[in-house]
VOBA-1610 file (N, C-alpha, C; in pm, whole numbers, padded with zeros to 5 digits, always signed):
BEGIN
Unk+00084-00117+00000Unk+00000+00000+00000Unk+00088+00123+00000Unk+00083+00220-00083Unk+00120+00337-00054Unk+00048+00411+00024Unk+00108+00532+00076Unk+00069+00623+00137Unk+00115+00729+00138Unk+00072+00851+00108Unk+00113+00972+00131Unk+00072+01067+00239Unk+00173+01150+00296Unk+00122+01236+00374Unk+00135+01376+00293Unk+00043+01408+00321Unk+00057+01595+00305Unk+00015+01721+00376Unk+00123+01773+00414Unk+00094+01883+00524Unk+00038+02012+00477Unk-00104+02065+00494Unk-00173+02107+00413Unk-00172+02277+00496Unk-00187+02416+00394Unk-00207+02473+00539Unk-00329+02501+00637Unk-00318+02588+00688Unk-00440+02577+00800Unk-00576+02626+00725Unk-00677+02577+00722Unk-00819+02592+00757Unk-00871+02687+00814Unk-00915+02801+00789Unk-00987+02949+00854Unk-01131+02912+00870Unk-01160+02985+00886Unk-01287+02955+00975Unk-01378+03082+00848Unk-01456+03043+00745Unk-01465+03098+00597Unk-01431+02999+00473Unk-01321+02911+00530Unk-01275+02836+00444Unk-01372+02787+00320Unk-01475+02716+00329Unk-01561+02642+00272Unk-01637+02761+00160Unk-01626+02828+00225Unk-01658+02978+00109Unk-01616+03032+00034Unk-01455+02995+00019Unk-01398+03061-00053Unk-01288+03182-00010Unk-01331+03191+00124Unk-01159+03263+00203Unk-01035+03221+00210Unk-00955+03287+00154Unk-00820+03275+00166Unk-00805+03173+00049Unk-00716+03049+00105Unk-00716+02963-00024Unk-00772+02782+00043Unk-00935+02848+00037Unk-00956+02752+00150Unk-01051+02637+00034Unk-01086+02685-00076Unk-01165+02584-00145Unk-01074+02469-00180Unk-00934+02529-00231Unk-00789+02451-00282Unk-00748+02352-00174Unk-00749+02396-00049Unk-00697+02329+00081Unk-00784+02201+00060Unk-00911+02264+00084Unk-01018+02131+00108Unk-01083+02042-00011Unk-01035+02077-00087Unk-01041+02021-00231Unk-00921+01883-00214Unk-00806+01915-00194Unk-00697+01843-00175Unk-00764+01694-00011Unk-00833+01792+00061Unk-00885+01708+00204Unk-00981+01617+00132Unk-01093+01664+00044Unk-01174+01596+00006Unk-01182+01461-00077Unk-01051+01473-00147Unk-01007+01327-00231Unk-00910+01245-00125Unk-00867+01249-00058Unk-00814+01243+00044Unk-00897+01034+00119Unk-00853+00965+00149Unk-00896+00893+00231Unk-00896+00888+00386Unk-00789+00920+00434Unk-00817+00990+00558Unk-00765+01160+00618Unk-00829+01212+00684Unk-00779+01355+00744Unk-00748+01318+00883Unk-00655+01363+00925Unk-00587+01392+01081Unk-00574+01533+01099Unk-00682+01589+01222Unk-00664+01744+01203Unk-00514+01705+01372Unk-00419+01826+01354Unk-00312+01839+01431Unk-00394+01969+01498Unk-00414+01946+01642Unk-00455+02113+01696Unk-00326+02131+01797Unk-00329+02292+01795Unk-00266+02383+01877Unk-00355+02350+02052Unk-00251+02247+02147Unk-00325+02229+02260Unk-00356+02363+02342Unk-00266+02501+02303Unk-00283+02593+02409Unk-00409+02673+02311Unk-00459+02625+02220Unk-00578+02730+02189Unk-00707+02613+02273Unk-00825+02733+02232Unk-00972+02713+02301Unk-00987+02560+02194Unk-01127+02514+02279Unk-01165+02364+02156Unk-01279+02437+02041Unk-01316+02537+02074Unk-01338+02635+01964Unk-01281+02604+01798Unk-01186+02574+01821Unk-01116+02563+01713Unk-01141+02456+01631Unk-01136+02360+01697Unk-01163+02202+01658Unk-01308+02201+01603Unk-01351+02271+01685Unk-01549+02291+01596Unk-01521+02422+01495Unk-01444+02483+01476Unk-01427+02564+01334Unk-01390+02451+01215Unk-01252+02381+01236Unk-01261+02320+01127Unk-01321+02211+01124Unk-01399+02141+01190Unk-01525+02092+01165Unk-01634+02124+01155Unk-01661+02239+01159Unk-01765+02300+01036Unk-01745+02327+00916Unk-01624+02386+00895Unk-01599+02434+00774Unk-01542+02254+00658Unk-01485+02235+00717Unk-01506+02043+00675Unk-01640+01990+00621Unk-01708+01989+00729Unk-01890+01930+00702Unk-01949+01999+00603Unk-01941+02150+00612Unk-02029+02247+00539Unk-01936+02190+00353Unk-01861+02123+00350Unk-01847+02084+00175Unk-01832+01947+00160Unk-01928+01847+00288Unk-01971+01756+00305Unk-01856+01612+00350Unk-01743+01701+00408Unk-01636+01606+00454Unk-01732+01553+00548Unk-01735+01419+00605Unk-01829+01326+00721Unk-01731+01299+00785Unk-01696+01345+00923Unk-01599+01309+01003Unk-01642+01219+01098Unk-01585+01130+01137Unk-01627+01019+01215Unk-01741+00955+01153Unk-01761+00963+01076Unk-01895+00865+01045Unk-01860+00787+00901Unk-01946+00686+00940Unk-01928+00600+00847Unk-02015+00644+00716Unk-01982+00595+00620Unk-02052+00570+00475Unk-02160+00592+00429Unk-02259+00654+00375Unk-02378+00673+00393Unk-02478+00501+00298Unk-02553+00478+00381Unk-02584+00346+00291Unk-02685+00411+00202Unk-02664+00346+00063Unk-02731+00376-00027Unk-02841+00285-00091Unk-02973+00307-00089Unk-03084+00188-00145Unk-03079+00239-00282Unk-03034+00152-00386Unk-03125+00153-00502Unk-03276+00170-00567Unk-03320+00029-00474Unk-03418+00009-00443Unk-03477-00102-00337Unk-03606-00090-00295Unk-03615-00189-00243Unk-03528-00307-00171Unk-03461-00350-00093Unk-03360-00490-00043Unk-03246-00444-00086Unk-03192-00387-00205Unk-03100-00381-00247Unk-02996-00235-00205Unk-02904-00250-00169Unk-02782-00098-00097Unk-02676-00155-00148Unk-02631-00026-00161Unk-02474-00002-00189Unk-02460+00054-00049Unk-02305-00022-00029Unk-02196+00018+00054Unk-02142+00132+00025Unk-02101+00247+00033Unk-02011+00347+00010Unk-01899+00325+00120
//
């Protein structure tokens, strides 16, 4: 398996809108298979719910699993 890491920069709190160069950042998060956010322990947890909003709001699902999908009737896809 490969793996890459990439150290991306920070996430503003706007991001998902189009501040700064936040569509590019999370564009790069979004193809992505997993995200590890790194926080600053001496800031508020404030923070941690900024970039998890701004994450969610362009439909990153953090902690959660897959959304199951019915075709129809009996039948789902796994995502």
């Amino acid at each position: 398996t490969k793996i890459q890491l990439l150290d991306l920069p920070g996430i503003i709190e706007g991001a998902s809108e189009g501040k700064g160069r936040g569509r590019q950042v999370i564009a790069v998060a979004k193809s992505s298979d997993i995200v590890l956010m790194v926080l600053d322990a001496s800031k508020s947890e404030g923070h941690r719910q900024i970039l998890t909003k701004e994450l969610e709001a362009v439909g990153l699902r953090l902690n959660k699993r897959p959304p199951q999908v019915s075709l129809c009737e009996g039948i789902f896809l796994d995502t």
